[in-house]
Structure formats: structure tokens, C-alpha cells
C-alpha positions as CSV (number, residue, x, y, z in Angstrom):
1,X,0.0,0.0,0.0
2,X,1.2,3.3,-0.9
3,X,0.7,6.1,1.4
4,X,1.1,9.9,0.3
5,X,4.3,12.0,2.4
6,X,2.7,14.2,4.4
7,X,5.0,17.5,3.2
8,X,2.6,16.7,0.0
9,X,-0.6,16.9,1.1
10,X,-0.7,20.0,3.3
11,X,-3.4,21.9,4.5
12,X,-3.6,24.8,2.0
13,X,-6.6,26.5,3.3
14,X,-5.3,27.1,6.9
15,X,-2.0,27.9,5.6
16,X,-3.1,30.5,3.5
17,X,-4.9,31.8,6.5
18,X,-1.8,31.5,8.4
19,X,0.2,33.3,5.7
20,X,-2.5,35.9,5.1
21,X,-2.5,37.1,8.9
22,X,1.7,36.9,8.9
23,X,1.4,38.9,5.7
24,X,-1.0,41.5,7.2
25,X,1.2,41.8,10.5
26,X,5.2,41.9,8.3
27,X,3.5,45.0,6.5
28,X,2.0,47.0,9.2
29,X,5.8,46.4,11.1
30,X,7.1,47.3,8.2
31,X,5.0,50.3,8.4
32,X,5.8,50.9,11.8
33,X,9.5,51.4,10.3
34,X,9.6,52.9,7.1
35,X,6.2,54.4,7.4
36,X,3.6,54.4,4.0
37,X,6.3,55.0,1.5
38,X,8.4,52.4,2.4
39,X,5.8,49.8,2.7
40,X,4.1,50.7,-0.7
41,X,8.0,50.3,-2.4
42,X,8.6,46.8,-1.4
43,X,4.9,46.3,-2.6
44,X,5.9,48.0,-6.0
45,X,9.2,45.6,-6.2
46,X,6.6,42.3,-5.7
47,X,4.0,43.9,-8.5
48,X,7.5,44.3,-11.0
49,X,8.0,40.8,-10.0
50,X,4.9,39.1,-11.3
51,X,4.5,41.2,-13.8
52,X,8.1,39.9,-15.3
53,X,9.0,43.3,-16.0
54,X,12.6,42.9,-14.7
55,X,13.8,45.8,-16.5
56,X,11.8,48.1,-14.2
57,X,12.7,46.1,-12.0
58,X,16.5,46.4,-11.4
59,X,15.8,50.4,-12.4
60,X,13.2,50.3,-9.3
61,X,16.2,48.7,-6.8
62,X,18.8,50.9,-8.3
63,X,17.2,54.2,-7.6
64,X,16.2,52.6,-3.6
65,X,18.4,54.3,-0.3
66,X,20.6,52.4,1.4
67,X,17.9,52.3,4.4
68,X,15.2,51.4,1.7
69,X,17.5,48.3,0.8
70,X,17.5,47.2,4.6
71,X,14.0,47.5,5.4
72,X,13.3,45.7,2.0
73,X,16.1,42.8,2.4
74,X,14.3,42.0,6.4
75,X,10.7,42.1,4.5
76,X,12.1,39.7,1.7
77,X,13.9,37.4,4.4
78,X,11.5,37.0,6.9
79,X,8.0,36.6,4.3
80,X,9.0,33.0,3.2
81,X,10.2,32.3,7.0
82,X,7.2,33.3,8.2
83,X,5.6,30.6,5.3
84,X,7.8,28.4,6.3
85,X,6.6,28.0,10.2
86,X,3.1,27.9,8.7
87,X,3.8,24.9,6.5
88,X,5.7,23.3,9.8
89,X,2.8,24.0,11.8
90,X,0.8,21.8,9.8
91,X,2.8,19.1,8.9
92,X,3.3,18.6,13.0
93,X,-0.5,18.8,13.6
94,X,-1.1,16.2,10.2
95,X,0.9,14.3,12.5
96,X,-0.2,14.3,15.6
97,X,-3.8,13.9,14.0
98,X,-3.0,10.7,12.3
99,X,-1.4,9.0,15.1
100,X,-4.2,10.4,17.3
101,X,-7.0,8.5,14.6
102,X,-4.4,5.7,14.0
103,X,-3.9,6.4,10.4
104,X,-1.2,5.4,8.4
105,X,1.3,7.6,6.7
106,X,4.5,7.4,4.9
107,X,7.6,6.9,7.6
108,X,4.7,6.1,10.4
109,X,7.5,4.4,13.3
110,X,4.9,1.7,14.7
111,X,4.2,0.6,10.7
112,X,7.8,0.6,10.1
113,X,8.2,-1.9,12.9
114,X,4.8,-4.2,11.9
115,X,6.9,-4.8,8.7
116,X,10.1,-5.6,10.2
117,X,8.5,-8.2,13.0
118,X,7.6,-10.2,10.5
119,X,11.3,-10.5,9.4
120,X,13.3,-13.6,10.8
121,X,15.9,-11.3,11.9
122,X,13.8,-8.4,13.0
123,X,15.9,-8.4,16.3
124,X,19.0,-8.2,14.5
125,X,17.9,-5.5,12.5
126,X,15.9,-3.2,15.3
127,X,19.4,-3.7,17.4
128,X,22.0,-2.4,14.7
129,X,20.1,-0.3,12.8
130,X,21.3,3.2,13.4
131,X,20.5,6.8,11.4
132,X,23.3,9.4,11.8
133,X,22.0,12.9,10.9
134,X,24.8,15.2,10.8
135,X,24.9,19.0,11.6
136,X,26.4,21.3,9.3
137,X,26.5,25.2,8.7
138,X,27.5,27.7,6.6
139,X,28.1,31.3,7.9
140,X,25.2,32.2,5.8
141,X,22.9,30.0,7.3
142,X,23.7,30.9,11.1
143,X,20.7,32.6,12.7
144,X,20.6,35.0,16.0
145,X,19.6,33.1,18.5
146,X,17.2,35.6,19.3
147,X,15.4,34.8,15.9
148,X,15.6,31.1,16.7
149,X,13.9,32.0,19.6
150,X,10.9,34.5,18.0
151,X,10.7,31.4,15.5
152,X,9.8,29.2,18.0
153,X,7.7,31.5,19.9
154,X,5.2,31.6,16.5
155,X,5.6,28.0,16.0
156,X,4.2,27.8,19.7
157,X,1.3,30.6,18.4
158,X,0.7,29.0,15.2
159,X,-0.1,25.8,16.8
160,X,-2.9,27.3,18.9
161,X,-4.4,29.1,16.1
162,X,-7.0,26.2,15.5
163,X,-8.1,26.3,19.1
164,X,-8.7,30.2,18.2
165,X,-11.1,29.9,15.5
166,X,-12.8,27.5,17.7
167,X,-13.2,30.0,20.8
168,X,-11.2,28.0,23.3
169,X,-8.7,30.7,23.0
170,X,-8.6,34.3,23.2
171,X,-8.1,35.2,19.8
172,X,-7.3,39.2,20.7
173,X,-4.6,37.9,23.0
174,X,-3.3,35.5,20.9
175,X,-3.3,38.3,17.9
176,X,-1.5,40.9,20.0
177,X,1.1,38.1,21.0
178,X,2.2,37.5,17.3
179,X,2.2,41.2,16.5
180,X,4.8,41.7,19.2
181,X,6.9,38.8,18.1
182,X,6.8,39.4,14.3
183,X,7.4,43.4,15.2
184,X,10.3,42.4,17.2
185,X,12.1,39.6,14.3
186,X,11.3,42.7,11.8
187,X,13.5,44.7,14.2
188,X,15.7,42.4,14.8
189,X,19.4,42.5,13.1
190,X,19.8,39.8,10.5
191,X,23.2,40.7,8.8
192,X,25.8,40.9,11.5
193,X,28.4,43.8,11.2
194,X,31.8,41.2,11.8
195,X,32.1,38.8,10.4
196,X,31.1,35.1,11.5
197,X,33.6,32.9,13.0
198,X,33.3,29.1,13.2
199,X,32.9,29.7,16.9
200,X,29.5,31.6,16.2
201,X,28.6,28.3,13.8
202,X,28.8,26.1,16.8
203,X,27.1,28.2,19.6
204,X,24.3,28.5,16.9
205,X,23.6,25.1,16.2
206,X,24.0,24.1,19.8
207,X,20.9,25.9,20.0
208,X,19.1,23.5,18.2
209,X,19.7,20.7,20.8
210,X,18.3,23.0,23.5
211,X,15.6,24.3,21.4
212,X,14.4,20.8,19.8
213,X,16.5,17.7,19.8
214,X,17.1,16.6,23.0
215,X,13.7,16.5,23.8
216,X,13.1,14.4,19.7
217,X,16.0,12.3,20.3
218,X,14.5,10.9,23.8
219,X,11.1,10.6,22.6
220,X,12.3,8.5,19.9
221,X,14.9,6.2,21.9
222,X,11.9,5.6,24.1
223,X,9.1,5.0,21.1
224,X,11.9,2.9,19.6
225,X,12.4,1.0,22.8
226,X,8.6,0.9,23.8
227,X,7.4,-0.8,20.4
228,X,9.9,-3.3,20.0
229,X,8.5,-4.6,23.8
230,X,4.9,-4.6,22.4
231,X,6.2,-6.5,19.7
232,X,8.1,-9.1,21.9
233,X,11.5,-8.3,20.5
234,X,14.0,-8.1,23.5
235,X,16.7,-5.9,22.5
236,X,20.4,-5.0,24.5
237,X,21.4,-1.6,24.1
238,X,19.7,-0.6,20.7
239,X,20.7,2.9,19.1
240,X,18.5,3.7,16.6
241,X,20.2,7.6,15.8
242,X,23.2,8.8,16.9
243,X,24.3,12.7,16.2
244,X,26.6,13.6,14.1
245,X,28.8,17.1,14.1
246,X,30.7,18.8,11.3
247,X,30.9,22.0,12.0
248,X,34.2,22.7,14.2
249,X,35.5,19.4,13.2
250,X,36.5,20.0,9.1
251,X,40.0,19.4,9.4
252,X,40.7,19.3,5.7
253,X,42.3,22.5,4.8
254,X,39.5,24.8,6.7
255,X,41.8,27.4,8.1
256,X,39.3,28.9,10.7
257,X,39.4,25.3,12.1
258,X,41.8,25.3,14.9
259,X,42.6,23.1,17.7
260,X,40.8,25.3,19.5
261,X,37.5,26.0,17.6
262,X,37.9,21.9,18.1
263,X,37.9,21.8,21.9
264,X,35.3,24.2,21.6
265,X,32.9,22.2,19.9
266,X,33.9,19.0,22.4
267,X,33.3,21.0,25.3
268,X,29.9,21.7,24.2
269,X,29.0,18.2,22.9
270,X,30.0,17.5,26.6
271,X,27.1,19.3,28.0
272,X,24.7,18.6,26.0
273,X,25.6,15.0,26.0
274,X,25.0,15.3,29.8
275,X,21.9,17.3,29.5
276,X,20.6,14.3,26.9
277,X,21.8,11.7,29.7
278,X,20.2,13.8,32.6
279,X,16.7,13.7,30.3
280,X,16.7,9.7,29.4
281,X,17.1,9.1,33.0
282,X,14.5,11.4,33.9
283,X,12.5,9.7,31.5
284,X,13.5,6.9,32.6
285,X,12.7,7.4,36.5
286,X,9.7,8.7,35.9
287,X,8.5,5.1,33.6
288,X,9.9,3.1,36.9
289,X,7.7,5.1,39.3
290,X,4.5,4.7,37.1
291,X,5.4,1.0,36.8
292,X,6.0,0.3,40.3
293,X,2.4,2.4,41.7
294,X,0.9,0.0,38.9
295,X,2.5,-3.1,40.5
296,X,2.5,-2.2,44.3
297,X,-1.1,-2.9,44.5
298,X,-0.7,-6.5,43.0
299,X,1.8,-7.7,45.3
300,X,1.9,-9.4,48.5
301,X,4.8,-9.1,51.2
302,X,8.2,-7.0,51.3
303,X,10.1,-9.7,49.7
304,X,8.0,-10.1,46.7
305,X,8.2,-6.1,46.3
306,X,11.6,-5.8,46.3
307,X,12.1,-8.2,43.5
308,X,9.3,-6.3,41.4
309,X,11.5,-3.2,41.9
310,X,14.5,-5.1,41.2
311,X,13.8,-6.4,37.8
312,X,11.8,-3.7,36.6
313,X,14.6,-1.3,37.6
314,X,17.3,-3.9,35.8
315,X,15.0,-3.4,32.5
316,X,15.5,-0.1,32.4
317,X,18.7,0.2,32.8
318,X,20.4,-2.8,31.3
């Protein structure tokens, strides 16, 4: 059976719903800036645009001020971002809907493992199979963190904006609340005067772990873990993704890689590694504690108890 990908069978409607009130909020900041004039040239640039008229085009840009060209260069930057966490927004609730429903979809984990049960080797293959994504960067793609952070912070909006057209929440509060964050990314500095070092490269995608993957990664190594039990594969230690880092490590002729951009990046890998050990556990501790207020009641004396503990405690941390 062949099941659509998910990134192709979006939600236009909402989205353009989405993009329309992003749209409506970028202009009036941009408004806030440059005031009516400036606003009504970037609009003139977009008309040139689709019109094809790239002759009048270029002239338009040419005869622009240097502050036009930096008002219009954060417009044309953060318009397809702002798209962009739309289109996120709704591929996270597509999925969250269809494993909600129990629906299939391409890449679904729990259909992924149905078909490899079946396998004769299914435990060989759930216990070695391992994805490495790898983290790269180029200076042109390194973000403040404070835009990573007003990204996430209309993710977080965007993802309530169902729940507003319903009336569960305040949808003037909720509006206000986007204006502010999309006011202050129009504000915010995208091209940094010095130039970016490797060190910057690293700090930024650090972020990421805080921001996203620590929390992905352990919700995964858990799901992994949790269906291969309901399927009655016992597995030893199995890793099914394991981070990889390029950035700070190109040793092959890079000559803003130094041994110390190196220890750099190991230093933080070091933290975060303990951060991403500090969370399993967690995790973890919290799974024993549910397990052993499920158990308690069923048991009899002390002895009995402490065995319970015992080996559920060994299957968690074997």
C-alpha cells in the first residue's frame, strides 16, 4: 500500500490563512518602520516581480536608499520564513492527527516496525540499525539566537491558532502576542556587522539541541524502545540515531578550524551529551515510578516487592 508523504498533502486553506495574517502583521511592522512609503516600495518591487517586468525592476532597486534596501532585504527574508513555520505547523498537527485517529502515513515508526516483526531477523535488525544525521553550517545560514527564539515562539502561536477559530482561546490575546513577536524579528538584526567565525557556527547550532533535539532524540529512543516490547523483540542496548557534528571538526584544509575551535565544539558536545543523559534518566525514572504504583497494589509481602523493583529497575537500565 502506498501512502502519500505528508509535506505533499498540506493543509492549504489554513495555511493560506496563516500566511495571510503573517502577511498582514510583516507590513504593518514594516509600516511601523519605514512608514507608507516604504511599505508601498517593497509592494511595488513584488508587483514588478509578477508582472516579469525585470527591467523596471532592477531600475526600481537601483534608484532605492541604502535604508530602503535594509528595510526591504528584512521584508524579503522574513516573508517565506514566516511561510515556512506555517507549513511546519501543519505538517506537526497532520501528524499528531493521524497518530491520534491511528492512520497510516509514509515513515509512520509503529508501521515501520509491523513490517520488520515479521522479518526472521527483526531483532538483528531493530538492534543495529542506526541513522546518523549530521549537523552542518555555513556562515550564511547561522541565525541569531534571538530569531531562533521568536521562531519558536510563533511556532508555539501558530499551533494554537486552530483552538482560536474554535473559541477556546482568546483570539485578541493570541493576535496581540504575534504582532509583538513578528514586530520584534522585523526589528531584529539579520546581517551581522563582523564577520562570523566558526565559533558563532557552533554556539548556533547548539541551540538546536536545547531548542528541539534533546527533547526528539528521547522521545524516539523511548518509542523505539517501547514498540519493539509490544512486539516481543527483546533488544540489548539498541541505538537507533546517533548525532553527528561537522561543523568545528572540518579538518581538511579549513583554516578557521583550529585546535581550539575543536575543543570548543567537544566541550559543548559535553554538555549537551549530559543534558541528553540527565533527560533519558528522567524519562526513565519517571517510567519506573508509574510501573512500580501499577505493580505495588498486586503484590503481596516486602520480599515479593523488592524483587518487582528489582527487575523492573534492571529493565530499564540494562
Amino acid at each position: 500500500m502506498a501512502f502519500n508523504k505528508l509535506e505533499s498533502s498540506n493543509n492549504q486553506e489554513i495555511i493560506s490563512e496563516e500566511v495571510g495574517i503573517l502577511k498582514e502583521l510583516l507590513d504593518d511592522a514594516t509600516r511601523g518602520m519605514a512608514g507608507e512609503q516604504g511599505l508601498t516600495t517593497i509592494q511595488h518591487l513584488v508587483e514588478l516581480y509578477d508582472e516579469g517586468d525585470y527591467v523596471a525592476l532592477t531600475q526600481a532597486i537601483s534608484e532605492m536608499t541604502n535604508d530602503d534596501m535594509v528595510v526591504a532585504s528584512r521584508y524579503f527574508s522574513l516573508l517565506p520564513l514566516l511561510i515556512n513555520i506555517s507549513e511546519d505547523v501543519d505538517l506537526a498537527y497532520e501528524v499528531n492527527h493521524k497518530n491520534n485517529i491511528d492512520e497510516s502515513y509514509l515513515g509512520k515508526l509503529s508501521e515501520t516496525f509491523d513490517v520488520v516483526a515479521e522479518s526472521d531477523n527483526a531483532r538483528d535488525i531493530l538492534e543495529h540499525v542506526n541513522v546518523v544525521p549530521v549537523l552542518t553550517a555555513h556562515p550564511t545560514q547561522v541565525q541569531r539566537k534571538t530569531m531562533l527564539e521568536l521562531t519558536n515562539h510563533i511556532h508555539e502561536l501558530l499551533r494554537k491558532h486552530r483552538d482560536v477559530k474554535a473559541g477556546l482561546i482568546n483570539k485578541d490575546k493570541w493576535y496581540a502576542d504575534l504582532r509583538r513577536y513578528v514586530e520584534i524579528m522585523m526589528q531584529t538584526d539579520i546581517i551581522r556587522e563582523k564577520k562570523l567565525k566558526v565559533k558563532n557556527e557552533i554556539t548556533n547550532v547548539m541551540e538546536y539541541y536545547n531548542s528541539s533535539l534533546i527533547k526528539a532524540i528521547t522521545n524516539l529512543s523511548h518509542e523505539f524502545k517501547r514498540l519493539a516490547v509490544e512486539k516481543g523483540i527483546e533488544l540489548d542496548n539498541p541505538t537507533p540515531i546517533t548525532m553527528g557534528m561537522w561543523i568545528g571538526g572540518d579538518r581538511d584544509g579549513n583554516p578557521f578550524v583550529t585546535a581550539e575551535t575543536l575543543d570548543k565544539l567537544l566541550n559543548a558536545l559535553e554538555i549537551t551529551s549530559e543534558e541528553l543523559f540527565a533527560t533519558n534518566k528522567f524519562k526513565d525514572a519517571k517510567d519506573l515510578l508509574q510501573k512500580i504504583n501499577e505493580n505495588i497494589a498486586l503484590i503481596g509481602d516486602d520480599s515479593d516487592r523488592l524483587e518487582i523493583i528489582y527487575n523492573l529497575t534492571k529493565s530499564l537500565v540494562r
